[in-house]
C-alpha positions in Angstrom: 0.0 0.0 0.0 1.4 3.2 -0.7 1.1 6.5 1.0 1.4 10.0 0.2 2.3 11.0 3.5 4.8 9.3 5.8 1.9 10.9 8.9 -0.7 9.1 7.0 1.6 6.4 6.7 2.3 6.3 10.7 -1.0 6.7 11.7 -2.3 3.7 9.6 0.8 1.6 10.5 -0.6 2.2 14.0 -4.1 2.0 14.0 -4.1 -1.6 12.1 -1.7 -3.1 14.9 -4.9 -3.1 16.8 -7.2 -6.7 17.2 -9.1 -7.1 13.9 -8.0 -4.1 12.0 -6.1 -5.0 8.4 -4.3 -1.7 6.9 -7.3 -1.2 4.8 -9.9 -1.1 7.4 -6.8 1.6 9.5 -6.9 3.1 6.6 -10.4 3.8 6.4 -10.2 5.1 10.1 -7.1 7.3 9.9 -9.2 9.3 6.9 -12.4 9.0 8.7 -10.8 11.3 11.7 -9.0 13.4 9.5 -12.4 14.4 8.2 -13.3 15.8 11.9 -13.2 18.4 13.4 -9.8 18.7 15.0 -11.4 19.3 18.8 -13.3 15.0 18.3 -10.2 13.7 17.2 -7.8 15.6 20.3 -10.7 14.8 22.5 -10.2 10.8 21.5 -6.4 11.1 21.8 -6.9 13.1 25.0 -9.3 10.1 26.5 -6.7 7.2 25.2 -3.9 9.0 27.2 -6.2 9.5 30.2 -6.8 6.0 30.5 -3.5 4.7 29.8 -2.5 7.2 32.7 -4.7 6.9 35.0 -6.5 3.2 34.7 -6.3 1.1 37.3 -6.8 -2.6 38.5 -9.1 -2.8 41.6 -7.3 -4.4 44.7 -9.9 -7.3 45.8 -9.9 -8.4 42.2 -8.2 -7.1 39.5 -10.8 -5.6 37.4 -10.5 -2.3 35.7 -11.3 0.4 37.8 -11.0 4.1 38.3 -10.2 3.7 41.9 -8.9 1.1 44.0 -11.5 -0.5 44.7 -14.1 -1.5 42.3 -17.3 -0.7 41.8 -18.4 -4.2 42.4 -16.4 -5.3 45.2 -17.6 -1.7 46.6 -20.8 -2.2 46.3 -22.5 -3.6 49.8 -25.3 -5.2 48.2 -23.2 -7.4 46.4 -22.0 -11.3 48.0 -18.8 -11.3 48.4 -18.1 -14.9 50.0 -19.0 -15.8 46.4 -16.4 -15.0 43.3 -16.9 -16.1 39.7 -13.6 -16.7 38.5 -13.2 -15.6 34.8 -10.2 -14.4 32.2 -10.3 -10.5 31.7 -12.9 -7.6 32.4 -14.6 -8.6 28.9 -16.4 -11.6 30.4 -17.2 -9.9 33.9 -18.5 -7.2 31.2 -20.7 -10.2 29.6 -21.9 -12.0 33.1 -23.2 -8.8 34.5 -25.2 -7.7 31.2 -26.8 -11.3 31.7 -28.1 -9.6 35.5 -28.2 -13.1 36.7 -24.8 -12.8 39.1 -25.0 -10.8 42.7 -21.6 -12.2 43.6 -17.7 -11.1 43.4 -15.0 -11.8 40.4 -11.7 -12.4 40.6 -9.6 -11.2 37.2 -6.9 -13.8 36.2 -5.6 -11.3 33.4 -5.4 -14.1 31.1 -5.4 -18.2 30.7 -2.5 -20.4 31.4 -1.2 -21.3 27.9 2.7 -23.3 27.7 2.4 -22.5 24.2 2.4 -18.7 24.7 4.5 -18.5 27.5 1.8 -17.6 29.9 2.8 -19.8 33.2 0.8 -19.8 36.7 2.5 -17.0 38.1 2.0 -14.8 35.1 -1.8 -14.6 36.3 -3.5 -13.2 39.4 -3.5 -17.0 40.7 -1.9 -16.5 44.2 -4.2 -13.6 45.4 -7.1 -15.7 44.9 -5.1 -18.8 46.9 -4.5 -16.1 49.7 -8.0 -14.9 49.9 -9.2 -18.5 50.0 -7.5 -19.2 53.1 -8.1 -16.6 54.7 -11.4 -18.0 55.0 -13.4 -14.7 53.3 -14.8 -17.2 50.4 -17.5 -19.8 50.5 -17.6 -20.5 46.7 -15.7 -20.5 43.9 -16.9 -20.7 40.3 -14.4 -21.2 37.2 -16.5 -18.9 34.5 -13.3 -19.5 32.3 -14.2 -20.3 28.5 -14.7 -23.9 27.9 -11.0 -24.6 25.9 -8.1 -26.1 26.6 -6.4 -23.2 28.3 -9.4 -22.5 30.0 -10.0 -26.0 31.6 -6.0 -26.3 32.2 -6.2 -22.9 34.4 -9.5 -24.5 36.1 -8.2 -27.7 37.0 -4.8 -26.1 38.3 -6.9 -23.7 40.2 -9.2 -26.5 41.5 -6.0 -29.0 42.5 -4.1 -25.4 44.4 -7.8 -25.0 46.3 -7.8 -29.3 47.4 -8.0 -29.7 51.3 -9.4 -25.9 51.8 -13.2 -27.4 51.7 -14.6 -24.5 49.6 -17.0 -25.2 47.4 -16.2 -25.1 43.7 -18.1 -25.4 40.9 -17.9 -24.2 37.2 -20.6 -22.5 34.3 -23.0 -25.1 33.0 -22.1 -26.1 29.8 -24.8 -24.1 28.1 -21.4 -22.8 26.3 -20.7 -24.5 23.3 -17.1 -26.5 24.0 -14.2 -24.4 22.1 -16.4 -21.0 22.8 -14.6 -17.8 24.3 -17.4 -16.7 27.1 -17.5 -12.9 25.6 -19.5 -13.7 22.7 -22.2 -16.1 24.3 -25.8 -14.5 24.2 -26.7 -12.9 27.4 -29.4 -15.7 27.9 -27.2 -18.3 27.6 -24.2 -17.1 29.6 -27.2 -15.9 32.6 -29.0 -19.8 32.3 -25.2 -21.1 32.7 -24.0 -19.1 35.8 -27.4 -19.6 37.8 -27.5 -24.0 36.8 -24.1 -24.1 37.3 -22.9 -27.7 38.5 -19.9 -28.5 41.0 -16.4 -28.6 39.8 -15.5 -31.9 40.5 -18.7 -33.2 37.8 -17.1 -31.6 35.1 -13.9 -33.4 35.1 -16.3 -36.5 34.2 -18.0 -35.1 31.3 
């Protein structure tokens, strides 16, 4: 593809290293904020740099947050002896559109994966171990999509969590097996998290 300008050049360049965006689609983009008014397109940079700044991951459990604590875990309405375990803010994004979940989360930031590189202690793993015994938690449900990395990060979970006597158990497979847990239909992902079934089943499925 050539450019006419090494700015337009840049910009695209940087735009399509973004998830799902080819040069032509950055391309498209770049041009379509070049045709606003220069205020929209410093108010987006201005809102990009603010959160890169200023974005933070709640304490209790590692959401994304504008303060230190959550608005979840700050919330007093919410149950907090129970935590749905899941992958990023994207699927606690999903199970609370579903309205179906009164509970905590715990955020692993991601899914073990050898592959990748992505070890235990790459992931928010411990914390969870540590609030576990100290006895805060009554439940723990794996909310992890239904792959390989996402049943290898429950099962190591579940085997770091034998002999505590909590109570674990895992999203009914209303999700399809292979299926990321972002883009299930709010009806299914709600169905799944209220019929969930106990961890140890799973593992005989």
């Amino acid at each position: 593809m050539d450019f006419s300008s090494k700015l337009l050049e840049q910009a695209v360049d940087e735009m399509s290293q973004l998830p799902g965006i080819g040069k032509r689609t950055a391309l498209r983009l770049v041009l379509h904020l070049l045709k606003q008014p220069k205020e929209q397109t410093e108010q987006l940079a201005g809102a990009l740099q603010n959160l890169r700044q200023n974005i933070k991951l709640c304490k209790n459990c590692f959401n994304i947050s504008d303060t230190e604590l959550c608005e979840i875990c700050a919330n007093p309405s919410r149950v907090s002896e129970i935590v749905c375990v899941v992958e990023d803010i994207r699927d606690v994004m999903a199970i609370e559109n579903t309205g179906q979940y009164r509970g905590h989360y715990h955020v692993l930031g991601g899914k073990i994966s050898p592959m990748d590189g992505i070890g235990p202690s790459q992931l928010s793993i411990k914390p969870l171990i540590e609030k576990v015994s100290a006895g805060k938690i009554e439940e723990i449900i794996f909310a992890l999509s239904s792959t390989l990395e996402g049943d290898t990060t429950n099962f190591y979970i579940y085997k770091q969590l034998e002999g505590t006597g909590i109570k674990t158990s895992t999203i009914a497979r209303g999700i399809s097996v292979g299926d990321e847990l972002e883009y299930a239909d709010e009806v299914t992902l709600g169905r799944s998290i209220t019929n969930r079934i106990p961890f140890e089943n799973s593992m005989k499925s």
